[in-house]
N, C-alpha and C positions, 0 to 999 in steps of 0.2 A: 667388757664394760659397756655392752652397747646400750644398756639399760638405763647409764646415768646417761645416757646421749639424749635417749627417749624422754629423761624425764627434763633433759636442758629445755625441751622445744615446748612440753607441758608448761613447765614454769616460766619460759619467754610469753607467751600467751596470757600468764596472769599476773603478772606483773613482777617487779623486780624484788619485792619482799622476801620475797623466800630461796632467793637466786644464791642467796650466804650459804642455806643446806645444801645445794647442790655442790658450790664452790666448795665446803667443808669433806663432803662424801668425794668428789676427786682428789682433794688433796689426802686426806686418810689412806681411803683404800688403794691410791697410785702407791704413794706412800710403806703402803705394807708390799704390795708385791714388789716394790723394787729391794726392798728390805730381803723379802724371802727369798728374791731371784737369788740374791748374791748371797743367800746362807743355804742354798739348797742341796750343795754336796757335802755341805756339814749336818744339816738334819737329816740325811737320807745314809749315813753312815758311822750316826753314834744312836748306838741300841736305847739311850739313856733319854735324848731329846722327845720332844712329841713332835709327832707329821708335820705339815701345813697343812693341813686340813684342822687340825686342834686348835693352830695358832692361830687361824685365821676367823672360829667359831667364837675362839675366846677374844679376839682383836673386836670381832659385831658386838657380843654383850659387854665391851668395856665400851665402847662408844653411842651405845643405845640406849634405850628409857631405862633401863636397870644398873646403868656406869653413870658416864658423865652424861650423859644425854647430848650428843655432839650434834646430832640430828635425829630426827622421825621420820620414818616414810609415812606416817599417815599426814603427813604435811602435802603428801602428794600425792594420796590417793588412797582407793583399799590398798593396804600392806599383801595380803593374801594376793592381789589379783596381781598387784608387782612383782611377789614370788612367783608367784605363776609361771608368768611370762620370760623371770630371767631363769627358772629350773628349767623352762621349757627349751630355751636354747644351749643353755648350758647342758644340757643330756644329746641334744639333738649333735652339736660339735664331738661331743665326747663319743657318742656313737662314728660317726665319720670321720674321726681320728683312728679310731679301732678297725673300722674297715679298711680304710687306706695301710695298717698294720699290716694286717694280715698277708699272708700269702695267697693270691690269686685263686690259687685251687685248694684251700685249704676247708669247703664245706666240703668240698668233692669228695676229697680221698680222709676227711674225720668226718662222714653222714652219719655212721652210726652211732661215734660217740658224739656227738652233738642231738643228735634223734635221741639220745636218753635222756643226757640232761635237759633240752628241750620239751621234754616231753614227760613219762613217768616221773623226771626231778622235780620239774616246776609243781607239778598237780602235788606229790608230795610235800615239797616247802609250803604252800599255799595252804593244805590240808595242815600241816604241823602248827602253823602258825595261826591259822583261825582255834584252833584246837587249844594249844594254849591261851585264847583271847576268850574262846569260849569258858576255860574251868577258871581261869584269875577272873574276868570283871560279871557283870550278872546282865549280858546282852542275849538276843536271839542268835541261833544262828547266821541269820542271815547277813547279820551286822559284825557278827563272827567271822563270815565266810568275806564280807567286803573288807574290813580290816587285815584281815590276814594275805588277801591278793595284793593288796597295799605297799606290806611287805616282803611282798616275794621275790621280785627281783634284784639281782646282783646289780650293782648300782655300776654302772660305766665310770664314772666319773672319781669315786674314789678305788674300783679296780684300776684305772688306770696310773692312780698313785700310789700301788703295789706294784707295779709291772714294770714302769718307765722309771730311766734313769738308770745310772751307770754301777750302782749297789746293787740294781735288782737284777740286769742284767751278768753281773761277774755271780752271782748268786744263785738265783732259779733257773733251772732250765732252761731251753727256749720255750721246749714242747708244751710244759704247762703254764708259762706265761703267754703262750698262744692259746689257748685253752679256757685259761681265765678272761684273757680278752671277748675272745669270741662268743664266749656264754652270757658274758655283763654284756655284751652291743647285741646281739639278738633276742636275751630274754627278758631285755629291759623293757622295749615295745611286743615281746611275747606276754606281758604281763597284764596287759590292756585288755585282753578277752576275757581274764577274772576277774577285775576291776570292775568293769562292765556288765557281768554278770550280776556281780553282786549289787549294783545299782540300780538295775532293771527288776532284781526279784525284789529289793526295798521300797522300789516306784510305784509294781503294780503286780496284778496274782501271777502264779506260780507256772500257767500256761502261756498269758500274755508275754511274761519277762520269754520264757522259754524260747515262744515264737519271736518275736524280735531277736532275739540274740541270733535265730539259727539262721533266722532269715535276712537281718539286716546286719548285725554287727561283725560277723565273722565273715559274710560274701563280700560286702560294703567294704566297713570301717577298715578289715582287716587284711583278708585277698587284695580288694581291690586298692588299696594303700600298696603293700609290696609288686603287683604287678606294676603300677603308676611309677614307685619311685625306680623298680628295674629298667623301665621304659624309658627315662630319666636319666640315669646315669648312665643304662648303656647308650644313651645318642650322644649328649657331650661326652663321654668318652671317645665313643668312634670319631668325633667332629675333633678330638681334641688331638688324636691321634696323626688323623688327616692334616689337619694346621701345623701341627708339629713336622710332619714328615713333609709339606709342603716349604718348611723354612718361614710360616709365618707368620708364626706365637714369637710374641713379647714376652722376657724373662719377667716384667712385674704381671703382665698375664696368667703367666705357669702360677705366681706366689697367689690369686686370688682366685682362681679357677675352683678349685673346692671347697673354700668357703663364700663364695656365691651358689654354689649348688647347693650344700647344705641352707641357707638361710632361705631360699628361693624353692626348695623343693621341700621344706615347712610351712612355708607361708600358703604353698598353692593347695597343699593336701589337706591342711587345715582347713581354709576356705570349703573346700567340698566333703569333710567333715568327713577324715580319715583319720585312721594312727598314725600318724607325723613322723612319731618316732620309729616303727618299723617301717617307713618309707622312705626314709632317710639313710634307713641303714642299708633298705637295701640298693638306694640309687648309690650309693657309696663303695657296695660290692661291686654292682655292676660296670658304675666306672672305673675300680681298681679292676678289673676286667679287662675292657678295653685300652684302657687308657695306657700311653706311651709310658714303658718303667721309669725312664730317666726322669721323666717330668713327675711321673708319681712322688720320686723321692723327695722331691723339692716340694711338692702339695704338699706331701706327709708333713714336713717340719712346718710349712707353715699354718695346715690346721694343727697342729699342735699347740702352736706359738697361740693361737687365735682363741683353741682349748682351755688352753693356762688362764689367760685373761678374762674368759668366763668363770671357771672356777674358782677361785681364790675370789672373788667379790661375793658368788652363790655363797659360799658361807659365812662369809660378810652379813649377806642376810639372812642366814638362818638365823645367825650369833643374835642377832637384831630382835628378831622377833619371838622365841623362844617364849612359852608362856608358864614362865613359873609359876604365878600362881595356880595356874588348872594341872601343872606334874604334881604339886604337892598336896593337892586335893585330894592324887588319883591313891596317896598315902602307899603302904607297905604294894597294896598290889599294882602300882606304877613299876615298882624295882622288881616284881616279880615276873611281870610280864616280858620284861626287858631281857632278865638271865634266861627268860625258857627260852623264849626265839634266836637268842642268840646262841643256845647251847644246842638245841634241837629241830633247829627249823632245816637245817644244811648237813650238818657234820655224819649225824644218821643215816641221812640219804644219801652220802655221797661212798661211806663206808659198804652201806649194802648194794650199790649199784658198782663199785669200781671196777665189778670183773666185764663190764659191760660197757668201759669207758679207758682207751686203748694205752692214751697217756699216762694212765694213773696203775702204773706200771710195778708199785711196790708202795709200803706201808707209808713209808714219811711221804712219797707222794698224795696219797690219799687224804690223809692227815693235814697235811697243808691247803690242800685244795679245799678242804672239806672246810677248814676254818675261814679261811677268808671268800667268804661270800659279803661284804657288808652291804648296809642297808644306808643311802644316804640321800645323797638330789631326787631320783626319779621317785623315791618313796614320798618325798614332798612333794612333786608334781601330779600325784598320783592321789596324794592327799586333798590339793587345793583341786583338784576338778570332782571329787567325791564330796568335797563342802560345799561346791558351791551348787553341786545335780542334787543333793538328799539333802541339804541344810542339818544333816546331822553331827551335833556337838562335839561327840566323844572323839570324831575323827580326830583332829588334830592336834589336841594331849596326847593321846595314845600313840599316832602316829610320829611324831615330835620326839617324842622322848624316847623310842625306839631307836629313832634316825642317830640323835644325843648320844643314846649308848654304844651303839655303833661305831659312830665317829671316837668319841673317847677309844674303847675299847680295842676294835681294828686300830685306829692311830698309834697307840700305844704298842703293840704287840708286832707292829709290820716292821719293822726297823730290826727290833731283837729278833723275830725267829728268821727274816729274811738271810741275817747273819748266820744264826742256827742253822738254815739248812743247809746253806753254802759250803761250811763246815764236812757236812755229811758225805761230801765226792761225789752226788750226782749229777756227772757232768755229762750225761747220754743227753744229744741235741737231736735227737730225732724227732720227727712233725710228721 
């Protein structure tokens, strides 16, 4: 919630008038997550409830300009540039949550299945999904091809509320909840290089975008981001290791050691005008790396803890700003665009790549895996930096209401099948 912090110190600066919204928006949104802490092994265990991720979309548009009108963010500012800001660390947590998950050597010994879906997967969902945007609305490609990189990536942020938790654990595998983790925290800031593309060929001709992109965005913005945040995590890891082993880390130390590094190692990558989000992810490898296991386990929960508290407010604001009037403009082909990407952007590619992806071991593996790819925070982070480089309109209806159906649709469906599969006896825990 560091974002209502942010906005205490805006509105101490301008006076007291508007200090009611802020006090309103703590007391609400505290309000719900304590509500959902303590109802979370009961939504996470009857097929019949929706997520907290739904509760929490529909909790924003009951208390926003379209409910009661409890508050505005445009009372404090551009709304977009505040989502911005709170998707941007709410992905950046939820990425270094995922990394601290993992297994230390688990790109090691999964490169190749990671190298497909990273690779061949992304270019496909991206290709699928511009493709669909291209035959439903009457855009260029090029506006095709930016929209669709939009939504390509597997959102960290709600795969991690398929993964985590003690339903999904007795439930899914490890292998392929390691799997799923791994693919939403890497191809979430892998996404950034089509995004980007597609902004550069919208900016300027077809050579220029080219040459900037080969030349500055992917050695720059992109290498040189992952080199930076490995650089990064693996030093306080090894320093973290050392203090540890020296006897001289403090147990509240150990709890904010990793979310200082994630918020610290966004703010500097940013400033030098990197991907944030893959540098983050992967100063978070590197220090799950290095870094002392014991102590790791203890980061792990409390970036988790730190994870939660971003999320559940991120949809807060989505809930908030949702623009109905421009979904219901976008008429029949708004719903249409929605079923294709959601039926075809993933489930395709993941069917025909499985034999080439080691986890996905048998049919309902595939099948699960293939379904839940959703599309939610990083697609709107992804969205408010393409409105605000192209000033183009359509982004964010289109984009919007994708995220919407997403969320509805994954929320809905994660509960029941997660039960569904559990059912099924595959209980091979191999990684």
């Amino acid at each position: 919630m560091l974002w209502l912090y942010t906005a205490a110190i805006v509105l101490s600066t301008d006076g007291f008038a508007r200090m009611d919204d802020l006090n309103s928006a703590l007391a609400l949104i505290s309000g719900l997550i304590l509500v959902l802490d303590l109802a979370t092994g009961l939504l996470q265990s009857r097929e019949y409830l929706p997520s907290e991720p739904i509760v929490a979309v529909g909790f924003g548009i009951a208390i926003g300009p379209q409910g009661v009108d409890a508050f505005e963010l445009s009372t404090w500012g551009d709304p977009i540039v505040i989502v911005e800001q709170a998707a941007r660390l709410t992905v950046a947590l939820a990425v270094t949550s995922i990394a601290l998950r993992l297994p230390e050597n688990y790109f090691r010994k999964r490169w190749r299945s990671m190298a497909t879906l990273l690779g061949p997967g992304m270019v496909v969902m991206w290709l699928v999904s511009a493709a669909v945007v291209y035959l439903v609305f009457p855009v260029s490609v090029v506006v095709a091809l930016l929209l669709g990189a939009i939504v390509t990536p597997t959102d960290p942020v709600l795969a991690n509320s398929v993964v985590i938790g003690q339903t999904a654990e007795e439930n899914i595998p490890t292998r392929l909840r390691y799997l799923l983790s791994a693919e939403a925290g890497a191809n979430d800031g892998g996404a950034y290089p089509f995004v980007f593309l597609g902004i550069l060929l919208f900016e300027q001709s077809t050579d220029s975008a080219l040459r900037e992109w080969f030349t500055h965005t992917i050695p720059v913005e992109v290498v040189g981001a992952i080199l930076l945040g490995v650089l990064i995590g693996g030093v306080v890891g090894r320093l973290e290791r050392w203090v540890s082993g020296e006897q001289f880390l403090e147990e509240t130390s150990v709890f904010t050691i990793t979310v200082a590094l994630t918020l610290g190692t966004v703010g500097l990558i940013t400033l030098l005008g990197g991907n944030e989000i893959l540098g983050v992810f992967a100063a978070g490898l590197a220090y799950n790396w290095q870094a002392d296991p014991e102590d790791e386990a203890k980061e792990q929960r409390v970036e988790e803890v730190f994870n939660r508290l971003f999320t559940l407010p991120a949809f807060v604001l989505f809930g908030m700003i949702v623009p109905w009037g421009e979904w219901m403009a976008l008429g029949w082909q708004g719903i249409a665009v929605v079923v294709g990407i959601l039926l075809f952007r993933r489930l395709p590619m993941m069917i025909t790549l499985a034999s080439a992806i080691r986890p996905l071991d048998r049919p309902t593996a595939t099948l699960f895996m293939g379904w839940f790819g959703p599309i939610g925070i990083a697609a709107v982070l992804y969205a408010t930096i393409a409105l605000r480089e192209t000033g183009l309109e359509a982004v964010w209806p289109v984009v919007t209401l994708v995220v919407a159906g997403s969320i509805l649709i994954h929320g809905m469906s994660g509960t029941l099948l997660t039960l569904r599969y559990g059912r099924l006896g595959d209980d091979t825990e191999w990684w």
